[in-house]
N, CA, C and O of each residue as an XYZ file, in Angstrom:
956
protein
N     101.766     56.316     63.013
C     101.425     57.425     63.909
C     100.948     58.654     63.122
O     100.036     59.417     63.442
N     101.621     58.698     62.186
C     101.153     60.177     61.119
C      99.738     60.093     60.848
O      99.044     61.092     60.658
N      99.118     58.397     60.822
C      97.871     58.209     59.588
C      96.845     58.791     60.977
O      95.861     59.526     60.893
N      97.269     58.370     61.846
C      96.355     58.486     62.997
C      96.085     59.945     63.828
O      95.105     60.371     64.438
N      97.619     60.575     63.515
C      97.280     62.239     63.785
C      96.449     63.071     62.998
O      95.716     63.949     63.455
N      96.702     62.502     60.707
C      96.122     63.094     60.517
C      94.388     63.109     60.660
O      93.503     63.964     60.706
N      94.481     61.757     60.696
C      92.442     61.278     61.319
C      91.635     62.081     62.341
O      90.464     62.451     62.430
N      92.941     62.216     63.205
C      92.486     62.714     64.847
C      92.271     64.423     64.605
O      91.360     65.147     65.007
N      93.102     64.647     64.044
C      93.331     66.028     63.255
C      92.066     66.909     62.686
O      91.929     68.111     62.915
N      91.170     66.111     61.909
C      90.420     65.819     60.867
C      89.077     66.382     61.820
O      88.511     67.448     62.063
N      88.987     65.173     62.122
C      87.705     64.716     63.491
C      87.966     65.993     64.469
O      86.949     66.520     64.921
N      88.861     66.386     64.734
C      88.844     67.766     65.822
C      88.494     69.015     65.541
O      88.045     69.911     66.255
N      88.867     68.942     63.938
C      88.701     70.470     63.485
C      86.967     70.277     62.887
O      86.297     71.215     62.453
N      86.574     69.094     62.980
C      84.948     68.905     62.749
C      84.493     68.873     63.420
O      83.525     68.154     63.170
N      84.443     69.382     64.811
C      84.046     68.894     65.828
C      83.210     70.349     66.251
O      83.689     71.468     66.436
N      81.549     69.822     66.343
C      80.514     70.943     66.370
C      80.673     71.986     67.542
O      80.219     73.116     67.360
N      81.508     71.567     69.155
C      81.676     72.435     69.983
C      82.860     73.229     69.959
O      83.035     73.957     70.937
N      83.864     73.244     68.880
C      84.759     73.647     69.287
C      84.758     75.411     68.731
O      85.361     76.299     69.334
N      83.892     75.632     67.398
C      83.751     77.030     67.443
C      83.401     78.104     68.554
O      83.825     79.248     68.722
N      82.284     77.179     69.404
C      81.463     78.044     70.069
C      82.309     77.815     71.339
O      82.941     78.870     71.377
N      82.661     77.182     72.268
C      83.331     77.342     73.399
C      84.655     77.497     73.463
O      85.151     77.503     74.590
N      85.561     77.661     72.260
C      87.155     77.119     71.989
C      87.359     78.635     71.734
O      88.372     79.192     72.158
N      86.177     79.468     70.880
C      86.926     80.396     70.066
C      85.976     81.990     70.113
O      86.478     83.114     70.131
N      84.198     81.577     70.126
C      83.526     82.132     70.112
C      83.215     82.906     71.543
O      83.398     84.098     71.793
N      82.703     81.894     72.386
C      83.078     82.626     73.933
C      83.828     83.126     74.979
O      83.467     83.721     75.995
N      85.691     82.572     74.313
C      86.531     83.113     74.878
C      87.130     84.500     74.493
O      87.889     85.285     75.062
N      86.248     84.478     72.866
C      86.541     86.276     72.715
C      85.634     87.321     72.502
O      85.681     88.447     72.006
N      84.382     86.252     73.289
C      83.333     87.495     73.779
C      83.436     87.727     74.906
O      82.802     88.755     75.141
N      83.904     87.331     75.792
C      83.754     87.393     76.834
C      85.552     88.475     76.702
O      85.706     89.494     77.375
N      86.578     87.977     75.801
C      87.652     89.245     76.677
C      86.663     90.807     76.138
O      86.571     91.854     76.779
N      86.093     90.514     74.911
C      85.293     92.214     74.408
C      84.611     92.628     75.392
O      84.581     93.844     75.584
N      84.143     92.055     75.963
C      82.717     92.374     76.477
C      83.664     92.829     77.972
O      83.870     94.039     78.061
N      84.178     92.040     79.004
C      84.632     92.037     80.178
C      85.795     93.093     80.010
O      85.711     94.035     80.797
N      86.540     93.110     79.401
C      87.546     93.929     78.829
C      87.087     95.542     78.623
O      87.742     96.509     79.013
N      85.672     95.589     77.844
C      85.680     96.774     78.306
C      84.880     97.692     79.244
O      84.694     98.904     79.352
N      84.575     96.816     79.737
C      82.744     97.024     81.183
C      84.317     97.392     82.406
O      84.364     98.343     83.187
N      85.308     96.436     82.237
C      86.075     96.796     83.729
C      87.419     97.397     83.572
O      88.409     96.852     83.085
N      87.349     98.222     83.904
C      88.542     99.628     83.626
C      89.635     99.625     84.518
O      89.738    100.453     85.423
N      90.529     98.649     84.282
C      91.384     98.395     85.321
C      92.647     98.275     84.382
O      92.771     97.693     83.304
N      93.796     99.213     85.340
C      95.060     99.217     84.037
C      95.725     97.189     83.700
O      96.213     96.830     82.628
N      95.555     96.397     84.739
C      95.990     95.235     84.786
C      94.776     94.092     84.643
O      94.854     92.912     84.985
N      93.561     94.818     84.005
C      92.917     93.468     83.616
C      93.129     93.035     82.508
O      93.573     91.894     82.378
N      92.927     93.647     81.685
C      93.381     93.168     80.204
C      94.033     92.503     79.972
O      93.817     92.031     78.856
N      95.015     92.038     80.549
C      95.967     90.748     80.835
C      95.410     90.052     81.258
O      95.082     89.100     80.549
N      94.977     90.096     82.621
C      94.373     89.310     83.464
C      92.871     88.385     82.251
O      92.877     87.249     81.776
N      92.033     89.261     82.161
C      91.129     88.649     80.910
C      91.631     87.663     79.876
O      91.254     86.517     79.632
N      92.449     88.304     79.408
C      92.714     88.074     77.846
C      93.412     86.492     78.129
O      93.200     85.563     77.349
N      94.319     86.342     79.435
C      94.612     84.619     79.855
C      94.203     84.216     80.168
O      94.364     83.016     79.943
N      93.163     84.605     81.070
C      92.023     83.950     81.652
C      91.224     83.118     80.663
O      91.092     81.897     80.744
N      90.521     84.171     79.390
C      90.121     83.350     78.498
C      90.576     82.228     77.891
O      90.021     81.133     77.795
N      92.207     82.780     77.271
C      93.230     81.738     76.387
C      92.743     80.571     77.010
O      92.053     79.715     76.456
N      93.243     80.564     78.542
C      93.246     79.378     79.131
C      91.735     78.495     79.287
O      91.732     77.269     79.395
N      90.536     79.282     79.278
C      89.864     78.807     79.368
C      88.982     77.879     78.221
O      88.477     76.767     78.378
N      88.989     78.604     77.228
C      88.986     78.000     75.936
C      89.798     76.644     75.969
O      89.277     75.532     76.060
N      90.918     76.857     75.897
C      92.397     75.833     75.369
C      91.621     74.753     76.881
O      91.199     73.827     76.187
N      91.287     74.417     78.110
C      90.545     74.024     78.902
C      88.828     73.266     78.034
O      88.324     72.147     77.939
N      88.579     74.261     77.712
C      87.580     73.717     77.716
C      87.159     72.485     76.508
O      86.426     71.498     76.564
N      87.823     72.950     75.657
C      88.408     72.147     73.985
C      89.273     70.826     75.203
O      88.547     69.887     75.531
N      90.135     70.836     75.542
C      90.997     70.018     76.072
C      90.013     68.857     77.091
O      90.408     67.733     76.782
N      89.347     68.793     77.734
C      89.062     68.375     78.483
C      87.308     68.021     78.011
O      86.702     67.002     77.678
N      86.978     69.339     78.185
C      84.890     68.435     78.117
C      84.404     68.867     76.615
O      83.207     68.965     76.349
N      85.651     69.167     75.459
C      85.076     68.810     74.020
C      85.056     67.400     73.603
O      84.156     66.771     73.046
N      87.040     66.769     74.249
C      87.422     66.139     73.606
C      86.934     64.535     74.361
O      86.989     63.394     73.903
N      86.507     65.009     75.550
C      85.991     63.264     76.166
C      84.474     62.950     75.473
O      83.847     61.949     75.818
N      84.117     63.589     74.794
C      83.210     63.073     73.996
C      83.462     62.335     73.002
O      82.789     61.344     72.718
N      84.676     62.819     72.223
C      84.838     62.037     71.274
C      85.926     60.746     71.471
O      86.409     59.945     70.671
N      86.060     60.928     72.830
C      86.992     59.337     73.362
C      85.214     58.773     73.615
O      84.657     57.916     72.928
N      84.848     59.222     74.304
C      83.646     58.258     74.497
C      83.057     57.121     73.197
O      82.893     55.910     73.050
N      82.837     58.722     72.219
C      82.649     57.703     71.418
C      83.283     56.736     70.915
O      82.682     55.676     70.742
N      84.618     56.857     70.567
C      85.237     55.844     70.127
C      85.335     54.853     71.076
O      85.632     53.850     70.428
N      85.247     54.520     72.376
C      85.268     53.667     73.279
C      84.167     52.264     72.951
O      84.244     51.036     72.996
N      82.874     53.580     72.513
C      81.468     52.794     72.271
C      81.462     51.870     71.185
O      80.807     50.828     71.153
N      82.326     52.358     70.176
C      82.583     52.094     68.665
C      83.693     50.596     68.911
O      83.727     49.818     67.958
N      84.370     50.321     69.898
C      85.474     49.331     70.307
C      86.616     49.955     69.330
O      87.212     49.260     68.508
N      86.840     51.281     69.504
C      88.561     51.265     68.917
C      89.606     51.221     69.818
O      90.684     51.065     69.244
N      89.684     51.306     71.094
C      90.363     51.135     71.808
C      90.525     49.847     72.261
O      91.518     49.472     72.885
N      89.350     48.986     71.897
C      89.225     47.165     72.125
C      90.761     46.613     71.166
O      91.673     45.806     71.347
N      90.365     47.570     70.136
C      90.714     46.889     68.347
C      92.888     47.359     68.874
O      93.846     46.754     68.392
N      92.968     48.344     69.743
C      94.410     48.346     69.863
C      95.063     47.371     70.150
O      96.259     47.336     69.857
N      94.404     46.264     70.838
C      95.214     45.253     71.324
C      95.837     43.881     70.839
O      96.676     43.098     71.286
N      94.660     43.992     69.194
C      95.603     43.231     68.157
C      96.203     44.018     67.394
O      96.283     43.635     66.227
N      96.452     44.551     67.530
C      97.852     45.739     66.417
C      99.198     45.966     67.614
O      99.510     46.220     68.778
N      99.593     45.675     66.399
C     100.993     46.475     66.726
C     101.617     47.670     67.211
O     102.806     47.847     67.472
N     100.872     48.284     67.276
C     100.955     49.878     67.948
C     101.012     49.957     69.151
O     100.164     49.258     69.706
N     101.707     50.560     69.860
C     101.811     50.602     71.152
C     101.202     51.719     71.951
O     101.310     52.910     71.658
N     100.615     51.281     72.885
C      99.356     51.775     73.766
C      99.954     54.000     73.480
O      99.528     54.891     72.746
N     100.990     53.931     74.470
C     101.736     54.968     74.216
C     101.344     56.099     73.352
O     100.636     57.087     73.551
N     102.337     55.454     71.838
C     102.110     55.844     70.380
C     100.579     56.506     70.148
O     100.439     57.651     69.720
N      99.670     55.795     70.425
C      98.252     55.962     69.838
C      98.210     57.158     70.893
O      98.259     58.285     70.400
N      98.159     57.098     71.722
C      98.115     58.164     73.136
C      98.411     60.089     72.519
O      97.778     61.111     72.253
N      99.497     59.670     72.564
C     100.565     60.772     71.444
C     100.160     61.381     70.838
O     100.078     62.606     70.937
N      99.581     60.333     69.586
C      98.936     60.920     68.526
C      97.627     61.394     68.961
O      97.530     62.564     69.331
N      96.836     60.797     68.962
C      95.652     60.941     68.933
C      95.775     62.625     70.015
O      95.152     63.607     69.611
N      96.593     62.713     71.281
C      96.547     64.085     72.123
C      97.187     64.986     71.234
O      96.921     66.174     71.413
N      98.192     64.614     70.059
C      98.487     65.459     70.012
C      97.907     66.588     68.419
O      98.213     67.706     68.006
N      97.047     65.590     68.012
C      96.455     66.744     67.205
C      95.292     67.790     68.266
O      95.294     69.021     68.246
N      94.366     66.924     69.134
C      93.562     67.993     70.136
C      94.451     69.214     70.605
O      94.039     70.368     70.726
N      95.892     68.721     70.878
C      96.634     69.677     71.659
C      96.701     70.785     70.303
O      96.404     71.965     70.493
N      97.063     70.357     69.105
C      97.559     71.041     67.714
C      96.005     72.325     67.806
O      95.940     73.553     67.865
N      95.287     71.551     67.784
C      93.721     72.471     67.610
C      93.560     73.583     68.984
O      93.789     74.735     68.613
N      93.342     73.519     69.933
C      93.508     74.209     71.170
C      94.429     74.701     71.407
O      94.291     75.344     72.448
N      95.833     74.816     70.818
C      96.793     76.033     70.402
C      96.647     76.945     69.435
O      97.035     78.109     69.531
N      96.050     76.431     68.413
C      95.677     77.428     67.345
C      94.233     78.034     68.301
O      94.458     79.131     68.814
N      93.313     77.657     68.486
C      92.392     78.593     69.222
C      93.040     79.671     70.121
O      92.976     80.884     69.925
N      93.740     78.980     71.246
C      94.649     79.732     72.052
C      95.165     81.154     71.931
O      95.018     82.176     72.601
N      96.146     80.682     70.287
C      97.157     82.270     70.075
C      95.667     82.888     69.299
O      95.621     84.117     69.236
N      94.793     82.332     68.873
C      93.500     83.264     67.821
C      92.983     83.944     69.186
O      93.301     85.124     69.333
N      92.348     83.434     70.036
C      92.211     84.391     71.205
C      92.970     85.094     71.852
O      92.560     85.456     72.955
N      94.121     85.467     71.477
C      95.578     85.977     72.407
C      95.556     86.952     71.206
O      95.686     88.063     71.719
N      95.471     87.075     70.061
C      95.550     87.799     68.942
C      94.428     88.919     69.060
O      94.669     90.121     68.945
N      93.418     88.482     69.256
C      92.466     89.474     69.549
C      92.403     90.098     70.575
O      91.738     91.132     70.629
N      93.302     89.463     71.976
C      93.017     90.081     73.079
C      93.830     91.354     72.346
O      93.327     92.422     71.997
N      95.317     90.913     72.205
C      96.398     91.824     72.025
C      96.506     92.942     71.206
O      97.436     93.738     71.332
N      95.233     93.116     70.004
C      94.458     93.848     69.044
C      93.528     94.504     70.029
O      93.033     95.452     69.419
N      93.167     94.475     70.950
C      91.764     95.347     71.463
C      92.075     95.894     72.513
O      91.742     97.052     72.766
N      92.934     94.980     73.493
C      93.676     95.867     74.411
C      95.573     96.820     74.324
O      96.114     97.469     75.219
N      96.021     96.557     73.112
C      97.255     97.193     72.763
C      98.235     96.576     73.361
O      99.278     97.144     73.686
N      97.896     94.902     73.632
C      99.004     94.632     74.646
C     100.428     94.261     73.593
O     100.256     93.765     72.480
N     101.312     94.468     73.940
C     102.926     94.088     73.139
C     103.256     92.605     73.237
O     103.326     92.061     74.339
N     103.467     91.920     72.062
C     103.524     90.686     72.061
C     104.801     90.831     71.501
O     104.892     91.338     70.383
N     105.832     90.452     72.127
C     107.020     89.996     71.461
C     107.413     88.402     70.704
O     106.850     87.326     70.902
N     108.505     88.694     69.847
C     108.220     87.158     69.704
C     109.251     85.917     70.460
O     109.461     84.740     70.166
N     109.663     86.639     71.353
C     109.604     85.739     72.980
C     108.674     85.335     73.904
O     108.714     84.386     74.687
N     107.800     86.198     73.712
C     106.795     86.398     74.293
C     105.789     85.474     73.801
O     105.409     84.646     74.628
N     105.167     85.415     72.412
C     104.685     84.305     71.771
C     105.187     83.160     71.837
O     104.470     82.232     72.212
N     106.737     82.899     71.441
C     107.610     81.702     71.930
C     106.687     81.034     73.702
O     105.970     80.040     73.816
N     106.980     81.753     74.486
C     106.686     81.537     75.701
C     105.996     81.074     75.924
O     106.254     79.995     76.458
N     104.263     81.500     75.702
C     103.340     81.483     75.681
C     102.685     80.335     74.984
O     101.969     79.446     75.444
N     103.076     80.551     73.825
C     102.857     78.459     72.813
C     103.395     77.652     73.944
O     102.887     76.540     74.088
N     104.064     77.909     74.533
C     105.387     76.822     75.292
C     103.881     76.094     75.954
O     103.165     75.136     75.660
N     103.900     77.234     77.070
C     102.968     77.328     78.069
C     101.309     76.647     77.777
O     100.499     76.231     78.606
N     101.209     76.724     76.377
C      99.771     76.949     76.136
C      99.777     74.975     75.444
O      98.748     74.319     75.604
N     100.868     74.400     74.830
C     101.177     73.545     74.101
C     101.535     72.813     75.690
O     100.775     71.858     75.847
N     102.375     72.981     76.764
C     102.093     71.505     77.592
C     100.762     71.353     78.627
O     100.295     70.434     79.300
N     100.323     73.124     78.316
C      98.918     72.487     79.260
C      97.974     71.893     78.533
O      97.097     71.210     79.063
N      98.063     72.112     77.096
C      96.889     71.652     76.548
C      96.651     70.435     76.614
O      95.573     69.866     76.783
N      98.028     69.880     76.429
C      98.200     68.365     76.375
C      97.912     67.835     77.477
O      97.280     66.788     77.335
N      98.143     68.168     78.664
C      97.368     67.837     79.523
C      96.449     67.228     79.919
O      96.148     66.180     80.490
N      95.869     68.499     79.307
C      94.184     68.773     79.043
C      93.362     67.470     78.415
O      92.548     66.641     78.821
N      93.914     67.718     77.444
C      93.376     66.691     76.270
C      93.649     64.894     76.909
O      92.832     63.991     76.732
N      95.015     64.735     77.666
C      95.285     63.600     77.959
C      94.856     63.030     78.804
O      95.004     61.850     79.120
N      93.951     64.277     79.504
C      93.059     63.787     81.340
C      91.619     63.345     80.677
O      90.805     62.608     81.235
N      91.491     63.837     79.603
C      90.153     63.426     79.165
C      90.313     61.943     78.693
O      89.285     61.333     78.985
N      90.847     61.478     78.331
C      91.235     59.947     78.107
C      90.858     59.436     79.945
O      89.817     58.823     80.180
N      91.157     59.543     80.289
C      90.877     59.218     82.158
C      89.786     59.841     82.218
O      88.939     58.958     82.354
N      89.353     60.691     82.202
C      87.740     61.124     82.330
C      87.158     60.063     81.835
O      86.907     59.111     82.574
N      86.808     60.042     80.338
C      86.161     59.214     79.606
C      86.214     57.588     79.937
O      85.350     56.842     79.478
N      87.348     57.075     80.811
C      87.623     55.791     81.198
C      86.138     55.808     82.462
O      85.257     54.954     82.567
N      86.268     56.760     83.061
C      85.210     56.905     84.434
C      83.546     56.826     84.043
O      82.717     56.444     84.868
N      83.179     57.262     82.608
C      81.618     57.605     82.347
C      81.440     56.649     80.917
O      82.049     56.375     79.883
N      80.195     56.359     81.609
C      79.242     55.232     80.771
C      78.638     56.446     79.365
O      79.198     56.594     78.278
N      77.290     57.207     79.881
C      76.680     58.102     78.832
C      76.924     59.111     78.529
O      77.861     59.657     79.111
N      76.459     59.577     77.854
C      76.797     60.993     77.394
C      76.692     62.203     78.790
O      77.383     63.197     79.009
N      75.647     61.676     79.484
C      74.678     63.159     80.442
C      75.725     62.309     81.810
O      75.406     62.889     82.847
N      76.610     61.395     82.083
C      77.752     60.978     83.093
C      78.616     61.435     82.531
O      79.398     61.838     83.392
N      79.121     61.708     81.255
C      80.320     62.518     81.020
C      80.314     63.880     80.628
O      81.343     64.557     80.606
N      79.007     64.377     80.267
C      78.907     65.927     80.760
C      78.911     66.330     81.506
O      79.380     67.469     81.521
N      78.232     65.555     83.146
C      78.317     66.084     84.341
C      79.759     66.284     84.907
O      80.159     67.240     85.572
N      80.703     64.789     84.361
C      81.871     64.864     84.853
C      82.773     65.786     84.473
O      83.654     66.165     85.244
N      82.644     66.238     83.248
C      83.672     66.843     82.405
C      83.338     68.566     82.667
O      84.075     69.521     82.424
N      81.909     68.550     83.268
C      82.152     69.959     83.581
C      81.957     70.521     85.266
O      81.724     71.670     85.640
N      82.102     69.554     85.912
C      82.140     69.286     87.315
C      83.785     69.706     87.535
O      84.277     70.614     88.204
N      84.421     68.658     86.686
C      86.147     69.141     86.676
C      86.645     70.586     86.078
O      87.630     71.253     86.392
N      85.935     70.758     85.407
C      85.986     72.002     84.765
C      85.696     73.129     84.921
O      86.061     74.159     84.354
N      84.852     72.884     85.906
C      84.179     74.658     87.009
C      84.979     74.583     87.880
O      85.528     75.669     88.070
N      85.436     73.528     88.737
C      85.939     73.535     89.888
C      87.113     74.128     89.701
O      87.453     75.162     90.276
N      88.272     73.058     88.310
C      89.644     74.076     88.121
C      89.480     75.898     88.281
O      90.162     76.543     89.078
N      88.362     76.563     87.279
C      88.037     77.515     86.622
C      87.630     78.250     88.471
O      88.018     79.401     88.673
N      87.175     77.796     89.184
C      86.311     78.354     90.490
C      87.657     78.951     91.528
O      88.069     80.012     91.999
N      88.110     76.981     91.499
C      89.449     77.627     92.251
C      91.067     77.932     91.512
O      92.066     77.311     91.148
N      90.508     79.376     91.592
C      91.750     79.808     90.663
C      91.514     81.553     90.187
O      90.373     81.971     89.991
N      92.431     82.235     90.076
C      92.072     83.764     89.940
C      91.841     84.338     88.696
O      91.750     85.529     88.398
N      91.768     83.466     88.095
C      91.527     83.742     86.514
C      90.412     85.032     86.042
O      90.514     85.782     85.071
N      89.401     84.991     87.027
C      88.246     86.367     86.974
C      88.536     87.571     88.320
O      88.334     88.768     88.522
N      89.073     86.508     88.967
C      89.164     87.655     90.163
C      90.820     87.454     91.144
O      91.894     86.901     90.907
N      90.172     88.344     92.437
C      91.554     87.901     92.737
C      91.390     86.919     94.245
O      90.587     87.442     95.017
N      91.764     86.129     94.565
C      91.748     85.176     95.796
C      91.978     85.876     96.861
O      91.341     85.348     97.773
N      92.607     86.878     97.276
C      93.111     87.293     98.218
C      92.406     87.202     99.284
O      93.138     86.810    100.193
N      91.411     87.356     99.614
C      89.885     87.375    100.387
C      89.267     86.061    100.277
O      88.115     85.725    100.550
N      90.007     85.545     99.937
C      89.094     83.894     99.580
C      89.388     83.825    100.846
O      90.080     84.601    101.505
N      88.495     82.259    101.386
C      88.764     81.245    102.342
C      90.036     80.589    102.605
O      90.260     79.815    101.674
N      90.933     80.566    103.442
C      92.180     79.902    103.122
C      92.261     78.161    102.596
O      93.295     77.537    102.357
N      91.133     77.753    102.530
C      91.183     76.476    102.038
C      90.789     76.613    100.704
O      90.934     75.657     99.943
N      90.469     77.317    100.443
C      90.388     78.000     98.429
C      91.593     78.158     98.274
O      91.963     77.364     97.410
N      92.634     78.917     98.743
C      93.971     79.384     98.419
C      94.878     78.273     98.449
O      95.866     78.150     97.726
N      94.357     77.211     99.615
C      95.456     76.424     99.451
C      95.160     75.446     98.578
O      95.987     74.536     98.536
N      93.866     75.328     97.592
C      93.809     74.105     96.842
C      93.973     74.912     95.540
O      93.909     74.282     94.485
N      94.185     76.285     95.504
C      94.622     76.732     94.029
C      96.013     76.320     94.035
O      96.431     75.643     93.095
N      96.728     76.634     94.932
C      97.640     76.002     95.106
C      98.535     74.265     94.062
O      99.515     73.803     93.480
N      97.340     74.088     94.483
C      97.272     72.352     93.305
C      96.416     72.271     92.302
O      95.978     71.298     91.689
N      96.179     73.710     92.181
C      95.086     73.267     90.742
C      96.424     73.271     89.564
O      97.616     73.329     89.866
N      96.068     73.223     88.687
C      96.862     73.222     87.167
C      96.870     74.074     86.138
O      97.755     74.503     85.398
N      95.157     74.318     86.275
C      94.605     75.719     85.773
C      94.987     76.731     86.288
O      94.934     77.662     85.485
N      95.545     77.163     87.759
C      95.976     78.512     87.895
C      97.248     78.248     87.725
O      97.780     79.317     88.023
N      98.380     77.246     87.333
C      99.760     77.401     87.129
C      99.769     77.472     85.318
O     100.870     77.400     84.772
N      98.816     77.580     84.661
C      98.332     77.644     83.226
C      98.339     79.026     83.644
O      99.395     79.501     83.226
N      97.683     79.895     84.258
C      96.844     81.154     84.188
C      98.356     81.768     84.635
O      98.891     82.536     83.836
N      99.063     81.439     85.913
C     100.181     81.911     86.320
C     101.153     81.709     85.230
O     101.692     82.791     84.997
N     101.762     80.436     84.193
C     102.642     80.565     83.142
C     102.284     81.487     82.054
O     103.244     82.174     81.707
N     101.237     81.703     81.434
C     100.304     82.768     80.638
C     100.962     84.323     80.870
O     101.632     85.129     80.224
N     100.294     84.209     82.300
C     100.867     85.993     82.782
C     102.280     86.253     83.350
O     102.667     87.361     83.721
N     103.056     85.045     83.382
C     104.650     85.408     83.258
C     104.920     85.476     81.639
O     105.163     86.590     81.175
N     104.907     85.009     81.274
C     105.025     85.238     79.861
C     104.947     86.187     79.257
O     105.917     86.727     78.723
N     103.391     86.739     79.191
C     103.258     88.062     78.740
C     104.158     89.321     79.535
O     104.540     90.233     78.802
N     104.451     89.385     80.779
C     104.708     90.154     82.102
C     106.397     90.315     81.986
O     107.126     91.199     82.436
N     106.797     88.802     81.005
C     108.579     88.667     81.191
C     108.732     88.616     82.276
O     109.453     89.599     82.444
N     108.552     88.056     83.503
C     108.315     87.248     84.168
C     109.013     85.967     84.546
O     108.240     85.101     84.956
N     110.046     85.699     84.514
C     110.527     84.877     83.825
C     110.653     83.786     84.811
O     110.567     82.647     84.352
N     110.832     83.916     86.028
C     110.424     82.630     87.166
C     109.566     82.127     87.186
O     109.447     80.937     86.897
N     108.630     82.919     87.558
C     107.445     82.468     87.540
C     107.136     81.681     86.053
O     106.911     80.478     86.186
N     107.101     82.129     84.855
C     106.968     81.153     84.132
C     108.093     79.981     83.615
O     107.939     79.224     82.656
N     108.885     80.028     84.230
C     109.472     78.636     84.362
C     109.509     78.030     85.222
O     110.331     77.114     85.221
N     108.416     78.275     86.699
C     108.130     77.577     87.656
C     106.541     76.542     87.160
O     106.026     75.432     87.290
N     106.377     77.653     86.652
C     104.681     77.219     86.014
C     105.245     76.327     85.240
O     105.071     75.175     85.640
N     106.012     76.462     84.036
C     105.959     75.037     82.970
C     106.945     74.285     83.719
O     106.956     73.272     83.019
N     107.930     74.016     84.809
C     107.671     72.594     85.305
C     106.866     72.547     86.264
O     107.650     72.916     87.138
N     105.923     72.385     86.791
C     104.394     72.245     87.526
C     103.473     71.641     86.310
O     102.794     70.624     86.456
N     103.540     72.448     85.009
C     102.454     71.801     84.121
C     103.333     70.529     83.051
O     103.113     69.642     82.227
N     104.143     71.044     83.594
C     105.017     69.484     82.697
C     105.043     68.370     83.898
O     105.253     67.212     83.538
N     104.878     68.580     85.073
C     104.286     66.945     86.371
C     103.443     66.820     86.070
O     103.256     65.673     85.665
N     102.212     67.781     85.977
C     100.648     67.345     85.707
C     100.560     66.752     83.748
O      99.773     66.009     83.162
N     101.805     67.550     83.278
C     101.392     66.418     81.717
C     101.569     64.905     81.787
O     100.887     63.958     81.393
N     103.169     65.061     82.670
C     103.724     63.551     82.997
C     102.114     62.591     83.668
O     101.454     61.712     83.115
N     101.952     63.211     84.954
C     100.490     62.404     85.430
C      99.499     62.153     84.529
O      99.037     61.014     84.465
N      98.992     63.238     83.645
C      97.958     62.444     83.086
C      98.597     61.261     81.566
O      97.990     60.397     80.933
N      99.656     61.636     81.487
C      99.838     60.806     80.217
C      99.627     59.446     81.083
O      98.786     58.585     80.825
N     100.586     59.418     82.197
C     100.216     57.711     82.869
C      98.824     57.605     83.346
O      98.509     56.459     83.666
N      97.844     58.572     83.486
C      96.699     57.926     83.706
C      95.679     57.333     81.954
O      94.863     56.460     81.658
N      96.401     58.452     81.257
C      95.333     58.118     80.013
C      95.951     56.829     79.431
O      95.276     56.161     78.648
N      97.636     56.309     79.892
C      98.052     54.941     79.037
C      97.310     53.911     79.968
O      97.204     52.795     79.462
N      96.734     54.071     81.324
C      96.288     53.105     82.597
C      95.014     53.033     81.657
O      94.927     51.883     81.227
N      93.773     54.017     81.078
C      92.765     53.977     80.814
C      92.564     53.071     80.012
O      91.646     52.251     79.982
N      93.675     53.245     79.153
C      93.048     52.558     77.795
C      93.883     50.538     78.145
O      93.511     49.457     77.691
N      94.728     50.789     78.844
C      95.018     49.538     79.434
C      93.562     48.700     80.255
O      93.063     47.591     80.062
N      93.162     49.991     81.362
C      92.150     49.253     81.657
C      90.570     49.181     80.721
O      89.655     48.429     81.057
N      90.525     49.811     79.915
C      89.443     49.336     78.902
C      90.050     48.033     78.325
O      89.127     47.218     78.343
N      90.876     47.599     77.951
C      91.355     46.509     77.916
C      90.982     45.440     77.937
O      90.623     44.586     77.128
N      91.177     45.625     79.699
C      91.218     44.133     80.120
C      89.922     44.120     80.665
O      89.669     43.539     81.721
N      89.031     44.771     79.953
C      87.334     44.570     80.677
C      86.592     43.239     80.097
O      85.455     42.953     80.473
């Protein structure tokens, strides 16, 4: 399991999209938005919005590219004469993506907290890794199930960012819902991304229900996708 985290490890931190959407646009966008809108409670609001969106976007439509590829390559064929158990490989392989999209995470949380003066305790950081470490995994583990669904590259870009606007759309991460449609409100409700955005801003806020309502909500949705990404690679399998 180690040889395979550090591989996965390797391959993630080489990976040509992850400067520019993981790290580069989630902290232009808190500079830029951060200081155009003069609101005593955005700066929070921004600065998780981004975290999350980054740690999202690395998690989900960086990393099903590189399941794709390996799909194409038959390494997921090649699991089924080894000894390794479906699981194990699962683990590993999510959990260096998850390792990489936490370090982006607190690097964008660092800068928010540098530009807007926000107080980071180190409960507060505690919290926040918590928060930022089971959604990522998530993240990273739904893309294994993404990537089970798409043949080419331009079927798993559409998919991966089809899922990825929609979380990001429905959810208050830029604005506030209140005025939404009530069928917007009630499917943020089940998004994952706003109980990411909601554990984020308990955290920072001390908050403390709310973000321990949020991380068990994002610890069901880790549980779900881990059983869909061990189903994926089961059903690449038996194709």
């Amino acid at each position: 399991m180690n040889t395979i985290f550090m591989l996965s490890l390797k391959s993630a931190l080489r990976e040509p999209f992850l400067l520019f959407w993981s790290i580069a646009v989630p902290i232009a966008g808190i500079l830029i938005l951060g200081y155009l809108v003069h609101q005593p409670d955005y700066a929070i609001r921004i600065t998780t919005a981004m975290m999350a969106m980054g740690i999202l976007f690395y998690g989900l439509t960086t990393t099903v590219f590189s399941l794709l590829a390996q799909r194409r390559r038959g390494v997921f064929q090649l699991l089924k004469v080894t000894p390794l158990p479906l699981s194990a490989f699962v683990v590993s392989t999510s959990g260096a993506g998850t390792l990489v999209s936490l370090i982006c995470g607190l690097l964008v949380l660092t800068v928010g907290s540098l530009a807007f003066q926000i107080g980071l305790s180190p409960e507060a950081l505690l919290m926040t890794g918590l928060v930022c470490l089971v959604a990522g995994m998530g993240y990273v583990l739904l893309s294994f199930f993404v990537s089970r669904l798409c043949r080419t590259e331009a079927q798993t870009s559409i998919t991966a960012n089809l899922i990825s606007m929609s979380l990001l759309l429905l959810s208050d991460a830029f604005y506030s819902l209140d005025a939404a449609p009530a069928i917007v409100i009630q499917l943020s409700r089940f998004n994952p991304f706003q109980w990411f955005l909601n554990g984020l801003r308990g955290a920072l806020l001390r908050d403390y229900l709310q973000w321990r309502f949020s991380l068990f909500v994002l610890a069901g949705f880790l549980g779900l996708a881990l059983l869909l990404a061990i189903w994926s690679l089961k059903a690449n399998d038996q194709r």
